[in-house]
mmCIF entry with sequence, helices, sheets and N, C-alpha, C, O atoms, coordinates in Angstrom:
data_MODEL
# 
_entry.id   MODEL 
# 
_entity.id                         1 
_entity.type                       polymer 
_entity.pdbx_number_of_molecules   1 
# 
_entity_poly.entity_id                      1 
_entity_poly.type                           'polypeptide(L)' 
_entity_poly.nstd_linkage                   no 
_entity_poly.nstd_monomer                   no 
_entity_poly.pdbx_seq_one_letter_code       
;(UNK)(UNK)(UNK)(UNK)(UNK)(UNK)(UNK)(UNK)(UNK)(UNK)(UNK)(UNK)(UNK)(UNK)(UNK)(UNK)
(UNK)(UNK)(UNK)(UNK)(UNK)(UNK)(UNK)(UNK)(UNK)(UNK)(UNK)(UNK)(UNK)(UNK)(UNK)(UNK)
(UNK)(UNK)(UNK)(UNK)(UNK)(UNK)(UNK)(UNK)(UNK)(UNK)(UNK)(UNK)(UNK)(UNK)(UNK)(UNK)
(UNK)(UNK)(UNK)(UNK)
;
_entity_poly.pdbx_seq_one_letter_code_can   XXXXXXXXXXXXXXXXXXXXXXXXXXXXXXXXXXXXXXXXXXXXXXXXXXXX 
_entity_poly.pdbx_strand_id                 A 
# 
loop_
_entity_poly_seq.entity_id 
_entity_poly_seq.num 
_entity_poly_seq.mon_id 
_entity_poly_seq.hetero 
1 1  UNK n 
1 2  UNK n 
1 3  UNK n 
1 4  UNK n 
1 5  UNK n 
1 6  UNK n 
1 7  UNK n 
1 8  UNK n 
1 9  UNK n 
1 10 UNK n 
1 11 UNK n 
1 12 UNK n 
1 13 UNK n 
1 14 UNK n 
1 15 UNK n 
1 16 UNK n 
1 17 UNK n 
1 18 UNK n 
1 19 UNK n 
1 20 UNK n 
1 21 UNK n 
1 22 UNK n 
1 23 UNK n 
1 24 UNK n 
1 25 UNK n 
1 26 UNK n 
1 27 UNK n 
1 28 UNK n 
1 29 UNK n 
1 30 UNK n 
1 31 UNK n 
1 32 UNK n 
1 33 UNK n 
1 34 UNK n 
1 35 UNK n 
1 36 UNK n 
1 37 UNK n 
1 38 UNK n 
1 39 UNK n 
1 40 UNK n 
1 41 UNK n 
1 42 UNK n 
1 43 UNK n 
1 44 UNK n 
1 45 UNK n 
1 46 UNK n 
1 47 UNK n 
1 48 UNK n 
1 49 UNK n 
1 50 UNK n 
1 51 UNK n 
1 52 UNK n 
# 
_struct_asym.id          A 
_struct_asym.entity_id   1 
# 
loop_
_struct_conf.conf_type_id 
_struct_conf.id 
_struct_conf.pdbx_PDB_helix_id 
_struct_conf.beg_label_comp_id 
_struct_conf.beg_label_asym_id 
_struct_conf.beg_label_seq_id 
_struct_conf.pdbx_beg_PDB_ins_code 
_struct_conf.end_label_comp_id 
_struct_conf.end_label_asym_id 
_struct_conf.end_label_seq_id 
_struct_conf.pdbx_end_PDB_ins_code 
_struct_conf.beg_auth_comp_id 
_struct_conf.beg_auth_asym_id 
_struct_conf.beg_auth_seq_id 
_struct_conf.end_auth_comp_id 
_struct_conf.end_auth_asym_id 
_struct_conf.end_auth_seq_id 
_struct_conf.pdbx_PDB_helix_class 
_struct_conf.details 
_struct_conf.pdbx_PDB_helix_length 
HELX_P HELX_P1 AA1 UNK A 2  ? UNK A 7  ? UNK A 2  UNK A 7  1 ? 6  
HELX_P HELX_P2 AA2 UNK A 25 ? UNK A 49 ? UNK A 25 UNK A 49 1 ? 25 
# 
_struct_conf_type.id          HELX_P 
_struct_conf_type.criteria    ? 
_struct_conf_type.reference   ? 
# 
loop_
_atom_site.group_PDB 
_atom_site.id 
_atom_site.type_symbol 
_atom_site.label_atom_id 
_atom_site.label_alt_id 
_atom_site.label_comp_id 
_atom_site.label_asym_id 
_atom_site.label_entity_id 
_atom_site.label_seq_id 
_atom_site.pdbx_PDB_ins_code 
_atom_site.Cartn_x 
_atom_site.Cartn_y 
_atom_site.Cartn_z 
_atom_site.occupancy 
_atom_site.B_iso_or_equiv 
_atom_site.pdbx_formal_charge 
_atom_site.auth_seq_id 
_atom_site.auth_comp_id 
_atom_site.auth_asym_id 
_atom_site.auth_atom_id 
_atom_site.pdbx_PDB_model_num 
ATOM 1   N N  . UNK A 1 1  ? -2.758  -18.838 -21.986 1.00 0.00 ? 1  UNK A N  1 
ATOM 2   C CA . UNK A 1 1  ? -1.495  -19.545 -22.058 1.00 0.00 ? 1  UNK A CA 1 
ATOM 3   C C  . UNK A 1 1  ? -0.343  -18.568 -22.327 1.00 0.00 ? 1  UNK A C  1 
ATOM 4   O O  . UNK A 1 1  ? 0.743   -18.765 -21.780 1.00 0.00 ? 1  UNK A O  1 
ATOM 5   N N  . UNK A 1 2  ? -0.540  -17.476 -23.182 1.00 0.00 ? 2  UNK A N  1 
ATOM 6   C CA . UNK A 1 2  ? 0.516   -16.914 -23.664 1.00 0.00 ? 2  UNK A CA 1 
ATOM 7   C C  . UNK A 1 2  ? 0.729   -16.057 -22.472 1.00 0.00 ? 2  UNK A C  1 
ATOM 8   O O  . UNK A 1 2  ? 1.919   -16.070 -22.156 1.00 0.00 ? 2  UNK A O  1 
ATOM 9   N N  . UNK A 1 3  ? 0.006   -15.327 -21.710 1.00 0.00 ? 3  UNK A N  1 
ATOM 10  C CA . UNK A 1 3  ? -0.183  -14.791 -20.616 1.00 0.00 ? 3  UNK A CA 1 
ATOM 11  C C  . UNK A 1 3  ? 1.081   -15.234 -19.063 1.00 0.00 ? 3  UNK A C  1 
ATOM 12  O O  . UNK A 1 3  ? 2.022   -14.655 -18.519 1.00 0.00 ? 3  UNK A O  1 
ATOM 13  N N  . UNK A 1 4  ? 0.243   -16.772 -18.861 1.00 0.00 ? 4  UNK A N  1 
ATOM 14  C CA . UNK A 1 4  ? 1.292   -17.352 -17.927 1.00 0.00 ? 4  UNK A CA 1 
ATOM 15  C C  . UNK A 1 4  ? 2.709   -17.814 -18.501 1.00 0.00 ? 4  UNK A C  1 
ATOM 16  O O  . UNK A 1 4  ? 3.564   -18.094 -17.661 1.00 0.00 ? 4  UNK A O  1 
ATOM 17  N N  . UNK A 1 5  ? 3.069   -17.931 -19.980 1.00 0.00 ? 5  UNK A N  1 
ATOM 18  C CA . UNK A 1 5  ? 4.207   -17.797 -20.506 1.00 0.00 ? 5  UNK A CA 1 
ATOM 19  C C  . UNK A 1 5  ? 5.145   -16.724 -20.371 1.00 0.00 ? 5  UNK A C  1 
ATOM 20  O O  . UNK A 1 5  ? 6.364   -16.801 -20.215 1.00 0.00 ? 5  UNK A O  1 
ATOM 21  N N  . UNK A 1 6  ? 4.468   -15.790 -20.445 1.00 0.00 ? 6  UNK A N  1 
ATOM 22  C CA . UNK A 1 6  ? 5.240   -14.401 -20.426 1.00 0.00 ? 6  UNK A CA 1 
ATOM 23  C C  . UNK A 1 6  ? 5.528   -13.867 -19.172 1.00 0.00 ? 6  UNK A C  1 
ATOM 24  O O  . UNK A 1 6  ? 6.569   -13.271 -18.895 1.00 0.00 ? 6  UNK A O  1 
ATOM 25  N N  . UNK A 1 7  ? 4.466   -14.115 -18.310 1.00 0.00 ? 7  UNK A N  1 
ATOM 26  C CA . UNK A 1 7  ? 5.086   -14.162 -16.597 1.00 0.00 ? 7  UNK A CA 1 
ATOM 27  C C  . UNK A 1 7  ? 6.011   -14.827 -15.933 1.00 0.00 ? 7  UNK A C  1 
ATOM 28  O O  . UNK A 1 7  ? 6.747   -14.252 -15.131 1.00 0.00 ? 7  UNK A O  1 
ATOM 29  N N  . UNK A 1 8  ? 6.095   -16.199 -16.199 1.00 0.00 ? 8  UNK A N  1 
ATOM 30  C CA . UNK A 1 8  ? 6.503   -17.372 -15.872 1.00 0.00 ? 8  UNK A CA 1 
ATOM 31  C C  . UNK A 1 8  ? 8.219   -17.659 -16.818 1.00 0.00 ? 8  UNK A C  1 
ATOM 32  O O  . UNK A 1 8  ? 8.885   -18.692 -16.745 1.00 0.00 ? 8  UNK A O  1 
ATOM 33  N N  . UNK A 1 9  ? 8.611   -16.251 -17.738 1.00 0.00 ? 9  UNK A N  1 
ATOM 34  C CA . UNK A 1 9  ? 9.376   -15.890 -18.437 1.00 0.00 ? 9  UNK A CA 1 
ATOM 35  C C  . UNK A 1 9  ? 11.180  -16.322 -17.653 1.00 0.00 ? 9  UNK A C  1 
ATOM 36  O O  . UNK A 1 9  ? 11.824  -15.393 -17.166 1.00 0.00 ? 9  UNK A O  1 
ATOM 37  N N  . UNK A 1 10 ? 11.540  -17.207 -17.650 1.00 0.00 ? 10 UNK A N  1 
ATOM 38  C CA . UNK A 1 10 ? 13.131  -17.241 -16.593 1.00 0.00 ? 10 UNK A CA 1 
ATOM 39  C C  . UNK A 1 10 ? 14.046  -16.499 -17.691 1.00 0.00 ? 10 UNK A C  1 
ATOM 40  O O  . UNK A 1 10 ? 15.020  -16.100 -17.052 1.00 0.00 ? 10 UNK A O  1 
ATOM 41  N N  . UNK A 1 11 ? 14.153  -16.234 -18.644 1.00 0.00 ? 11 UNK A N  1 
ATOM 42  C CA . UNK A 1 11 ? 14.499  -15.349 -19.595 1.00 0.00 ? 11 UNK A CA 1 
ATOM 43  C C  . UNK A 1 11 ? 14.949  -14.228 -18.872 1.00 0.00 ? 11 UNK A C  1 
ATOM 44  O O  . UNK A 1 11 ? 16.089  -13.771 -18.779 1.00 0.00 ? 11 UNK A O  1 
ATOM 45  N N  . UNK A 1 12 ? 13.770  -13.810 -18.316 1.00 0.00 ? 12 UNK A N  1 
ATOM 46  C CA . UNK A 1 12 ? 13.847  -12.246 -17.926 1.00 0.00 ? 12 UNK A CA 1 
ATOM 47  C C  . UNK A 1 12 ? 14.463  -11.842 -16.616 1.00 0.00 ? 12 UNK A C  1 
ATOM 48  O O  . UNK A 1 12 ? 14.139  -12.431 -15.585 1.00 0.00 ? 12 UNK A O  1 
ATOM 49  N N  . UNK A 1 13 ? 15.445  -10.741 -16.612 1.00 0.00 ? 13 UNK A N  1 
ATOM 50  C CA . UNK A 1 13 ? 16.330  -10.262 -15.403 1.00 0.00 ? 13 UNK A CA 1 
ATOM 51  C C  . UNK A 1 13 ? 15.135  -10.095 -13.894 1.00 0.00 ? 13 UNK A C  1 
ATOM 52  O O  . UNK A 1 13 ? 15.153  -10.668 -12.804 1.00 0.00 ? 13 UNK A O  1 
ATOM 53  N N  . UNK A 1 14 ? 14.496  -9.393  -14.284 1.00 0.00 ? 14 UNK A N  1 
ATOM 54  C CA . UNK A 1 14 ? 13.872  -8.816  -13.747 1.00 0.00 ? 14 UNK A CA 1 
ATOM 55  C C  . UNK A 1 14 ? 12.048  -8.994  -13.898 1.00 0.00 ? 14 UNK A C  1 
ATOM 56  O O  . UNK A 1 14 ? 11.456  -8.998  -14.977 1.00 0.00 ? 14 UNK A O  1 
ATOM 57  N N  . UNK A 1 15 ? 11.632  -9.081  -13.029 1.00 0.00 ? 15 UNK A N  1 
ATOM 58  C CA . UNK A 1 15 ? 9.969   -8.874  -12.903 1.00 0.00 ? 15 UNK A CA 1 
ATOM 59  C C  . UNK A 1 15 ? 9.446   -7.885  -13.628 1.00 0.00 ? 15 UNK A C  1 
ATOM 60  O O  . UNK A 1 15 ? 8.308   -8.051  -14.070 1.00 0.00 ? 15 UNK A O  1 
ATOM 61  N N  . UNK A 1 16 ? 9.954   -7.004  -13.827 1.00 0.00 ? 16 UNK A N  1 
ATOM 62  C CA . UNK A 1 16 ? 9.250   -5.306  -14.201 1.00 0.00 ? 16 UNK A CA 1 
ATOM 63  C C  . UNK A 1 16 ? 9.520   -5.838  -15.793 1.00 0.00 ? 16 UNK A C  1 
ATOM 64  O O  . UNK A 1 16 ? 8.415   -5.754  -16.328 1.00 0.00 ? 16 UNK A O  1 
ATOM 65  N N  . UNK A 1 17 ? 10.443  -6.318  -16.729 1.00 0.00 ? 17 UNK A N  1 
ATOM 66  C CA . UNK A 1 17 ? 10.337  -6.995  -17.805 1.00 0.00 ? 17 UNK A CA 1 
ATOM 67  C C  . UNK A 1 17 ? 9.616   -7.760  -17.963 1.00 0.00 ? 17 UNK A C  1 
ATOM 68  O O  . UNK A 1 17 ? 9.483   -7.934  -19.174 1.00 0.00 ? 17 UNK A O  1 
ATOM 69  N N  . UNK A 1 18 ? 8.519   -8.892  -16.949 1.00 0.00 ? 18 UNK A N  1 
ATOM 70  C CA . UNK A 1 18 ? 7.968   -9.819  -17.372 1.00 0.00 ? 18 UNK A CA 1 
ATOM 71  C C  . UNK A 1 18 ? 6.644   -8.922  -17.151 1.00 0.00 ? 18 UNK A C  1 
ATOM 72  O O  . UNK A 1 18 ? 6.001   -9.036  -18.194 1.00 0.00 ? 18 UNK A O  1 
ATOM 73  N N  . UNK A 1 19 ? 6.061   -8.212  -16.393 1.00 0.00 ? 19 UNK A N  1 
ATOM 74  C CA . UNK A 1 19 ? 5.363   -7.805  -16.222 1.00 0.00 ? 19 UNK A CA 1 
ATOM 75  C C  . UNK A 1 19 ? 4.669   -6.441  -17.008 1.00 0.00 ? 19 UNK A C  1 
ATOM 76  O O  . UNK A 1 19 ? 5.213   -5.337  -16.961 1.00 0.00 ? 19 UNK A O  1 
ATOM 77  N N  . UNK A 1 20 ? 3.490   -6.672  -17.677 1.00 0.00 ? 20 UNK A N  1 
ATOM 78  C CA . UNK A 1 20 ? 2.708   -5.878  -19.014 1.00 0.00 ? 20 UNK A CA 1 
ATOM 79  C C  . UNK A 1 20 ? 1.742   -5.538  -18.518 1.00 0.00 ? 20 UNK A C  1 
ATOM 80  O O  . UNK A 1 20 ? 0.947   -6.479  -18.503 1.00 0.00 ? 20 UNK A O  1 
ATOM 81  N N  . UNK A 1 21 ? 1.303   -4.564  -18.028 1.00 0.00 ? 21 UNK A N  1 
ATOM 82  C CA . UNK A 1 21 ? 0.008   -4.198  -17.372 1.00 0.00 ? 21 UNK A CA 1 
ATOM 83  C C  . UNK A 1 21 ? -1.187  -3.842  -18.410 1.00 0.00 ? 21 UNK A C  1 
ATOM 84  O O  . UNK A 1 21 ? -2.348  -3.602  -18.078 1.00 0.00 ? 21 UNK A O  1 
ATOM 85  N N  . UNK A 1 22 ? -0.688  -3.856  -19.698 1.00 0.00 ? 22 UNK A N  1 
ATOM 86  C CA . UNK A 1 22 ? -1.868  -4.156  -21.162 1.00 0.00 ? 22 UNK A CA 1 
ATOM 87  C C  . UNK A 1 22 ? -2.034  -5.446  -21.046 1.00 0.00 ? 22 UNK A C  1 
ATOM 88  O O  . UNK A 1 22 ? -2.754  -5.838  -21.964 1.00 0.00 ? 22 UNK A O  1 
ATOM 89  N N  . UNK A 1 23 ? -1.549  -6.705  -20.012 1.00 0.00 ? 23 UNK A N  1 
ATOM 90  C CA . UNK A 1 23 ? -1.594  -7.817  -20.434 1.00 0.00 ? 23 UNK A CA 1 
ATOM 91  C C  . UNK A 1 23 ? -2.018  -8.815  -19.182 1.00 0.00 ? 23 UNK A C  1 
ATOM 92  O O  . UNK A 1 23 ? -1.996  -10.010 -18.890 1.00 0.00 ? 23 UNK A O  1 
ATOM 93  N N  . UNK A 1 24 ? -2.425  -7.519  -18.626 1.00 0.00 ? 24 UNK A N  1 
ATOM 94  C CA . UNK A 1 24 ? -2.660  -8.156  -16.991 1.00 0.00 ? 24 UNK A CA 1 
ATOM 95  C C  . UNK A 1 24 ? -4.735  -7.694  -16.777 1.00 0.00 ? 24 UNK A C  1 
ATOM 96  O O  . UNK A 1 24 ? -5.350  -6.628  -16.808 1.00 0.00 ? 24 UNK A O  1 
ATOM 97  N N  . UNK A 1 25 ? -5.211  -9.329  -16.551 1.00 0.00 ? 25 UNK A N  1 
ATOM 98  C CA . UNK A 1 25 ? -6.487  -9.186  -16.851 1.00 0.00 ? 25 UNK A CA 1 
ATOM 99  C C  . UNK A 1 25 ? -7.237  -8.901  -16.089 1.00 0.00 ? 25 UNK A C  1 
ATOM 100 O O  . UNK A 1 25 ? -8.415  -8.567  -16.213 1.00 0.00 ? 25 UNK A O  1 
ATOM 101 N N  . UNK A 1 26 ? -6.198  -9.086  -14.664 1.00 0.00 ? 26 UNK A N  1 
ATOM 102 C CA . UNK A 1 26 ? -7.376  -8.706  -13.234 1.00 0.00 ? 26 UNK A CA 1 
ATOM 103 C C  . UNK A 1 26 ? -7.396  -7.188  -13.517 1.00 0.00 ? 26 UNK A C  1 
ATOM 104 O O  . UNK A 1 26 ? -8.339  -6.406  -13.398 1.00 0.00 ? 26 UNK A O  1 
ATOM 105 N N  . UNK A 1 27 ? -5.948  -6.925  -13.977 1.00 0.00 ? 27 UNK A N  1 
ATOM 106 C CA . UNK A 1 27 ? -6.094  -5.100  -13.811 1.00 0.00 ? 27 UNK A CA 1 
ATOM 107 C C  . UNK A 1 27 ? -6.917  -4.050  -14.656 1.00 0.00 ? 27 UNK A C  1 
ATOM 108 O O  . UNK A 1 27 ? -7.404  -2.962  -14.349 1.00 0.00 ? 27 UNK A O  1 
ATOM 109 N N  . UNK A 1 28 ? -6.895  -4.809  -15.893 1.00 0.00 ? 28 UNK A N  1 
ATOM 110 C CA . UNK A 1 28 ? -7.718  -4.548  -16.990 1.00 0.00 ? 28 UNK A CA 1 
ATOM 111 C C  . UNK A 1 28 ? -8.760  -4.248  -16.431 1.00 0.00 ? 28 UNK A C  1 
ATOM 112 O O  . UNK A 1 28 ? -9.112  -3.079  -16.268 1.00 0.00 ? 28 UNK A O  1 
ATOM 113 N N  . UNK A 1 29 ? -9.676  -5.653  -15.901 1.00 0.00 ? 29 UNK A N  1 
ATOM 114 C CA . UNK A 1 29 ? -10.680 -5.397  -15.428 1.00 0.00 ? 29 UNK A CA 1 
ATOM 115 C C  . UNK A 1 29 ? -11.451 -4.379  -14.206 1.00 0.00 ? 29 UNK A C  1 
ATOM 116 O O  . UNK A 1 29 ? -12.542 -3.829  -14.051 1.00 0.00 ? 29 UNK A O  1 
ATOM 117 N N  . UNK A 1 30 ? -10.063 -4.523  -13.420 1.00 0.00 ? 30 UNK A N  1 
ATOM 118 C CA . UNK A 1 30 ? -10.308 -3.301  -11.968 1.00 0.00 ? 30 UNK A CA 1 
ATOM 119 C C  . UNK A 1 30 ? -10.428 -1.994  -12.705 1.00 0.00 ? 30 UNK A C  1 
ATOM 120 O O  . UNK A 1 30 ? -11.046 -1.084  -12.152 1.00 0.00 ? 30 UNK A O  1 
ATOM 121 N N  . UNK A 1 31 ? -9.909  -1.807  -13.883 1.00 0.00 ? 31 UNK A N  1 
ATOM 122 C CA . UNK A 1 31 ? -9.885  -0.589  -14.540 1.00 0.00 ? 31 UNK A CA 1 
ATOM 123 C C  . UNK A 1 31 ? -11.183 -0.042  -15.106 1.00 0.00 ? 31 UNK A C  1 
ATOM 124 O O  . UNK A 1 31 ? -11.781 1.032   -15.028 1.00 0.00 ? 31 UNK A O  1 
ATOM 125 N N  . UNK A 1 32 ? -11.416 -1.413  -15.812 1.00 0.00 ? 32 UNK A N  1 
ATOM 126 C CA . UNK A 1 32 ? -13.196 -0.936  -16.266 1.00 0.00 ? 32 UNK A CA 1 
ATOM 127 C C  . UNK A 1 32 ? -13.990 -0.941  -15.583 1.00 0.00 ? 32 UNK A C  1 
ATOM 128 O O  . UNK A 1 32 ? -14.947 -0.220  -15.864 1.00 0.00 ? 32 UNK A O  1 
ATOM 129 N N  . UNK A 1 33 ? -14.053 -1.982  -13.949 1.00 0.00 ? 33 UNK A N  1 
ATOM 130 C CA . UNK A 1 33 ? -14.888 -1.986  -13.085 1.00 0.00 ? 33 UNK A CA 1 
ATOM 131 C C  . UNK A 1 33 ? -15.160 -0.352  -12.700 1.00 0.00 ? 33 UNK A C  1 
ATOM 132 O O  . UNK A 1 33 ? -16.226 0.262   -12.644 1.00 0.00 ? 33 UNK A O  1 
ATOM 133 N N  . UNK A 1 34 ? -13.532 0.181   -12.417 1.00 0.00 ? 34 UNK A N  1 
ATOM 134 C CA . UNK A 1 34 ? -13.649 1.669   -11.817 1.00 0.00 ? 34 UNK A CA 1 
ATOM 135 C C  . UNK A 1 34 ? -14.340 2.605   -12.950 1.00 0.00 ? 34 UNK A C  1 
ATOM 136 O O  . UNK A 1 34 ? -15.214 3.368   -12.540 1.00 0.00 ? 34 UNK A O  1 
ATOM 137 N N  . UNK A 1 35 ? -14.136 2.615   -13.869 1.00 0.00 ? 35 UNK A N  1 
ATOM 138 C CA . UNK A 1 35 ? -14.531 3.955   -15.038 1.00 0.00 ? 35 UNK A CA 1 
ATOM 139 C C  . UNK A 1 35 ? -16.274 3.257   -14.966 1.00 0.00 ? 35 UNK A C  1 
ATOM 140 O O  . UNK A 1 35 ? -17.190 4.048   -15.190 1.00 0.00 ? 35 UNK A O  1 
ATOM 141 N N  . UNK A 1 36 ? -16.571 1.961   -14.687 1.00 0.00 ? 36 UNK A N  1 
ATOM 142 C CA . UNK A 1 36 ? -18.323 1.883   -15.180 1.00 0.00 ? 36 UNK A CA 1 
ATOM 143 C C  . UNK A 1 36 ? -18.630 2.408   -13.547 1.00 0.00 ? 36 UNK A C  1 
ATOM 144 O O  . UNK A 1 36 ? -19.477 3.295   -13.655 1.00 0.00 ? 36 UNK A O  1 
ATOM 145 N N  . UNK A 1 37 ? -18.392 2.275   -12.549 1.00 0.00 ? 37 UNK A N  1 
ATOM 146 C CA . UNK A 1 37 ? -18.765 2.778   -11.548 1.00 0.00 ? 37 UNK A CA 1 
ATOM 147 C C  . UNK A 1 37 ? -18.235 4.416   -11.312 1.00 0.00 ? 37 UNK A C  1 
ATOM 148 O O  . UNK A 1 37 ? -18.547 4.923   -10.234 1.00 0.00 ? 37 UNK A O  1 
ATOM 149 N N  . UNK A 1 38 ? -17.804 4.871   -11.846 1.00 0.00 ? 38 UNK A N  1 
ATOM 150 C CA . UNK A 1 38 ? -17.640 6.360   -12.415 1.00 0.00 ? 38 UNK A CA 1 
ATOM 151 C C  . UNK A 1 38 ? -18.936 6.872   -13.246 1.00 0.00 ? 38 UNK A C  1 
ATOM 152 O O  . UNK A 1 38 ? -19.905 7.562   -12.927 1.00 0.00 ? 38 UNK A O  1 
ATOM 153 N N  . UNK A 1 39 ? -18.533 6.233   -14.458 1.00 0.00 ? 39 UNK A N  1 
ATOM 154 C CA . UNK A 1 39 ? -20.034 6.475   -15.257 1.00 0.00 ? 39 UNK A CA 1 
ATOM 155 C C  . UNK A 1 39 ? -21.538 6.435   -14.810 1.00 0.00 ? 39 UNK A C  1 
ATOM 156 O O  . UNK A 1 39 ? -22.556 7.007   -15.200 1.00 0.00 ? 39 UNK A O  1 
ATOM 157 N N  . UNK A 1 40 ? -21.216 5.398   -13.700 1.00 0.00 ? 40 UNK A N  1 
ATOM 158 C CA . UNK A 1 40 ? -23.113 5.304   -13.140 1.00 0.00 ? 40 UNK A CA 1 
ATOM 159 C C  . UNK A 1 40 ? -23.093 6.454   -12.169 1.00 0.00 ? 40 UNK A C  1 
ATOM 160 O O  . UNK A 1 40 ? -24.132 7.090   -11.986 1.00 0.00 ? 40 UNK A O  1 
ATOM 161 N N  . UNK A 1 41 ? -21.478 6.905   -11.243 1.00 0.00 ? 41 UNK A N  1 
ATOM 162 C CA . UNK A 1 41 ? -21.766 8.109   -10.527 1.00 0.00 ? 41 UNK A CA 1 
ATOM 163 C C  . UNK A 1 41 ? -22.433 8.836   -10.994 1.00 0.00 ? 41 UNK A C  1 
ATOM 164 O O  . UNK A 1 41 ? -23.512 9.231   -10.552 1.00 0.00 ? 41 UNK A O  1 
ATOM 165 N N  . UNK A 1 42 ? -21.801 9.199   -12.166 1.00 0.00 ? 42 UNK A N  1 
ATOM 166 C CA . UNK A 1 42 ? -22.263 10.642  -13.333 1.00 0.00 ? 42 UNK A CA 1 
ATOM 167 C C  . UNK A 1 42 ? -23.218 10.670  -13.524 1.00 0.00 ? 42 UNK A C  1 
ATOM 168 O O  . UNK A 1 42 ? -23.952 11.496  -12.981 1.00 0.00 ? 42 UNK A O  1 
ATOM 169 N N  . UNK A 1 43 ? -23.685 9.697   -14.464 1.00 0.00 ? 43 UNK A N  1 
ATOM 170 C CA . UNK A 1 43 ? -25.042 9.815   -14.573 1.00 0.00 ? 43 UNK A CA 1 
ATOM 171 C C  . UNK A 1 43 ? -26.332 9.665   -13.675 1.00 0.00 ? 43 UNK A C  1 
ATOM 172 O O  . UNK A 1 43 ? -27.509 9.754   -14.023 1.00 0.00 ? 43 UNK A O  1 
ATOM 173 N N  . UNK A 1 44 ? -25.696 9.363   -12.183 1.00 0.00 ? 44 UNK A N  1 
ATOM 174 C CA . UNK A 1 44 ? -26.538 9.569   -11.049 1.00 0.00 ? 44 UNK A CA 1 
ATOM 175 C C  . UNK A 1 44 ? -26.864 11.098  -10.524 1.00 0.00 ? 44 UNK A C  1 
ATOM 176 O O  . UNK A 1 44 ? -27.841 11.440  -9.858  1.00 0.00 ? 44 UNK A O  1 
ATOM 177 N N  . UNK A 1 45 ? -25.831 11.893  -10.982 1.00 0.00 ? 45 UNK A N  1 
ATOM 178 C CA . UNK A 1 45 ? -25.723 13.060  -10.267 1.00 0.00 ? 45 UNK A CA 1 
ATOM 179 C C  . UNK A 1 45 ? -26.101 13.664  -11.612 1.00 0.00 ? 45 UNK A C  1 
ATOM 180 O O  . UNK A 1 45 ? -26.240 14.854  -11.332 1.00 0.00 ? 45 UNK A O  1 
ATOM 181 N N  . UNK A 1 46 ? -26.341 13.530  -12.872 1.00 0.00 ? 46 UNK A N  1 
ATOM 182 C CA . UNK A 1 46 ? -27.022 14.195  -13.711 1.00 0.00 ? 46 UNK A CA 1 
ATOM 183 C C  . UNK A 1 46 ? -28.347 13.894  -13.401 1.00 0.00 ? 46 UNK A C  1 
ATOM 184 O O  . UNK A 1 46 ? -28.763 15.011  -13.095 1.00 0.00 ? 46 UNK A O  1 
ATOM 185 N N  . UNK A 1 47 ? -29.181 13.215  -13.291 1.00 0.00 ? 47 UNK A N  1 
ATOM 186 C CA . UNK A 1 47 ? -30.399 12.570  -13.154 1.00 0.00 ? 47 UNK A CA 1 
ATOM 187 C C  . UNK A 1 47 ? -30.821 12.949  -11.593 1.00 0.00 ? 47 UNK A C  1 
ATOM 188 O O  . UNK A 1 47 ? -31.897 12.429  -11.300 1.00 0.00 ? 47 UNK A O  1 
ATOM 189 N N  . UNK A 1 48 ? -30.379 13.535  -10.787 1.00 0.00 ? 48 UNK A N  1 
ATOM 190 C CA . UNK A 1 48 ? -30.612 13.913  -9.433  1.00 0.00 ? 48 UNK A CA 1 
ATOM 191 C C  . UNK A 1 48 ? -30.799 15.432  -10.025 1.00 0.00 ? 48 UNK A C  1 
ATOM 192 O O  . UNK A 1 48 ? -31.864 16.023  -9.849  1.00 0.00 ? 48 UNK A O  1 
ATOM 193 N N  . UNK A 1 49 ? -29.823 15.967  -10.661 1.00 0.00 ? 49 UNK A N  1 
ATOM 194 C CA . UNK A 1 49 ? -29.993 17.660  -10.877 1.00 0.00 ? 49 UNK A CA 1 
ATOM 195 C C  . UNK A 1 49 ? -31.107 17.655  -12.158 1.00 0.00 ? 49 UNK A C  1 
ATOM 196 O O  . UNK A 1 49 ? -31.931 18.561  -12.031 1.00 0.00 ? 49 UNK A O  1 
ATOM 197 N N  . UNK A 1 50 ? -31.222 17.157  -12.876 1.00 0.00 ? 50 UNK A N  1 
ATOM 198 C CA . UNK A 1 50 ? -32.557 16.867  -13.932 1.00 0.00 ? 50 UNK A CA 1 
ATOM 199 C C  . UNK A 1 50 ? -33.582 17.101  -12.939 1.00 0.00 ? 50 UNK A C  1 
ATOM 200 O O  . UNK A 1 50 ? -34.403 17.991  -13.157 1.00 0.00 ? 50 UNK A O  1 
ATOM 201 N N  . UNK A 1 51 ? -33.653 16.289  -11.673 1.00 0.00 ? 51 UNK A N  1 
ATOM 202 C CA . UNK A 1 51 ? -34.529 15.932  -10.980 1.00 0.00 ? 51 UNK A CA 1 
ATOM 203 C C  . UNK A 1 51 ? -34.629 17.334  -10.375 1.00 0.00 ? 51 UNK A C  1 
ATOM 204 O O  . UNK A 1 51 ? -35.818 17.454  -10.078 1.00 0.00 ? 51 UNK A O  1 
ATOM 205 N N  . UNK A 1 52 ? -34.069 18.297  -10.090 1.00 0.00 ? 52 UNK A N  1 
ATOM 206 C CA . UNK A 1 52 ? -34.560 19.478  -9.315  1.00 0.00 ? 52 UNK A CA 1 
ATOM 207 C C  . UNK A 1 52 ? -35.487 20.629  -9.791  1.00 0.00 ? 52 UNK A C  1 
ATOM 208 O O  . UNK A 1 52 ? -35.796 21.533  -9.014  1.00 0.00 ? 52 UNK A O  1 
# 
């Protein structure tokens, strides 16, 4: 709720004021999606050179 409040803000001049990318959950998430699919790289390519 507080979320679509703060977007949905007519208060604000501008978009780039309503908009918090600490507060934005798809992005949040695209963020951790990317760093855990980073992490499984890594530790794929450690576990391949283990493997040699």
């Amino acid at each position: 709720m507080a979320e679509w409040q703060r977007v949905c803000d007519d208060t604000a001049e501008t978009h780039a004021e309503r908009y918090d990318p600490d507060h934005d959950t798809a992005l949040q998430h695209a963020l951790r999606a990317d760093r855990h699919r980073r992490d499984v790289a890594e530790c794929a390519r450690e576990a391949a050179h283990m493997a040699r």
